[in-house]
N, C-alpha and C positions, 0 to 999 in steps of 0.2 A: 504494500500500500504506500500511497504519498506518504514524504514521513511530515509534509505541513496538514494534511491531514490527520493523520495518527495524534501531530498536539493537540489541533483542536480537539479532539474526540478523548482525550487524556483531559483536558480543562473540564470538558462538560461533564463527565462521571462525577456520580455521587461517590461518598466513600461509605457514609455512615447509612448502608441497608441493614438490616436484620437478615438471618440467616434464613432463606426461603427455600423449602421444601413442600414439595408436591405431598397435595393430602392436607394441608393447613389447612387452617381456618385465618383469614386476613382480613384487616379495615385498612382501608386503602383511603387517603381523603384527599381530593384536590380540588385545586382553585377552579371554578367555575366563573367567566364576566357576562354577566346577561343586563341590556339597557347601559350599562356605564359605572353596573358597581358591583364587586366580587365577594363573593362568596364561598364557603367552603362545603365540598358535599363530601357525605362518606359512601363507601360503597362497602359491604362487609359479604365473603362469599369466600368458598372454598377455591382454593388454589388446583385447577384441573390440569394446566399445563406453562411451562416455561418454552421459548424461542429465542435463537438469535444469540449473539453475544456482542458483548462492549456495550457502544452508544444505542446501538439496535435492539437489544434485547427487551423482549413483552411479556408479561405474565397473562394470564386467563384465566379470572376468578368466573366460577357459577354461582348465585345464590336463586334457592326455591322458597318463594312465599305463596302459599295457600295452593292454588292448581294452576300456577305459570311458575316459569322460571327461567333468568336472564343470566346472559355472559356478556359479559364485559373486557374487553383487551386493553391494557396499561401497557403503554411505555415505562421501562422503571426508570431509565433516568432524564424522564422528560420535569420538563421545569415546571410545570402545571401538575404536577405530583408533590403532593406538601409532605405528608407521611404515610410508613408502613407499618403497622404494626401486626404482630402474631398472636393469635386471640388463643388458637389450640394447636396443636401438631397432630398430624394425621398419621395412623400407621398405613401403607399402601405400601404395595411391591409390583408397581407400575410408576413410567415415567409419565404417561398421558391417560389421562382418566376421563377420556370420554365414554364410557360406558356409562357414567354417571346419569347420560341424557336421558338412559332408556328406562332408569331407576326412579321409584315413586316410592317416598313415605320412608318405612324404617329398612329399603332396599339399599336407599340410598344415603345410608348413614356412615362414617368412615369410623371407627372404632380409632381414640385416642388414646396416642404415643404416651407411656407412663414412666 
């Protein structure tokens, strides 16, 4: 790679993430600007899959409320990413947990890391 790219991309990394593992449970909160004035939203949802690396890299949380349920992809070290925090650790012996989709109710419950 460029090495004037590789700086930049060396400046923009976060340093201070928490140690993310597939299977979590994560609140993710970022800055939101709607009209002219920002806001902070959280989103809180199991961690189904990791992408990418360096500046690139995305997580994909799912969270299921009542009979829907939403995925969401984060940049982690995008600047509209305020924090991350780890609510549980998940035991899973899979790197992508998209079977999760097909799981309803206590199917789709991940048994926590103790």
């Amino acid at each position: 790679m460029n090495p004037i790219i590789e700086k930049l991309d060396k400046e923009q990394l976060k340093d201070s993430l928490p140690e993310l593992e597939i299977g979590s449970t994560l609140k993710v909160t970022i800055k939101i600007e709607e009209e002219g004035k920002e806001r902070l939203q959280a989103f809180t949802g199991v961690l189904i899959a990791r992408k990418g690396g360096g500046l690139r890299e995305t997580i994909t949380l799912r969270r299921t409320t009542g009979n829907y349920s939403v995925e969401r992809i984060f940049f982690v070290h995008s600047p509209l990413l305020t924090s991350i925090q780890v609510l549980r650790r998940g035991k899973v012996r899979r790197a992508k947990l998209y079977y999760l989709r097909d799981k309803i109710g206590k199917a789709a419950k991940i048994v926590e890391k103790v």
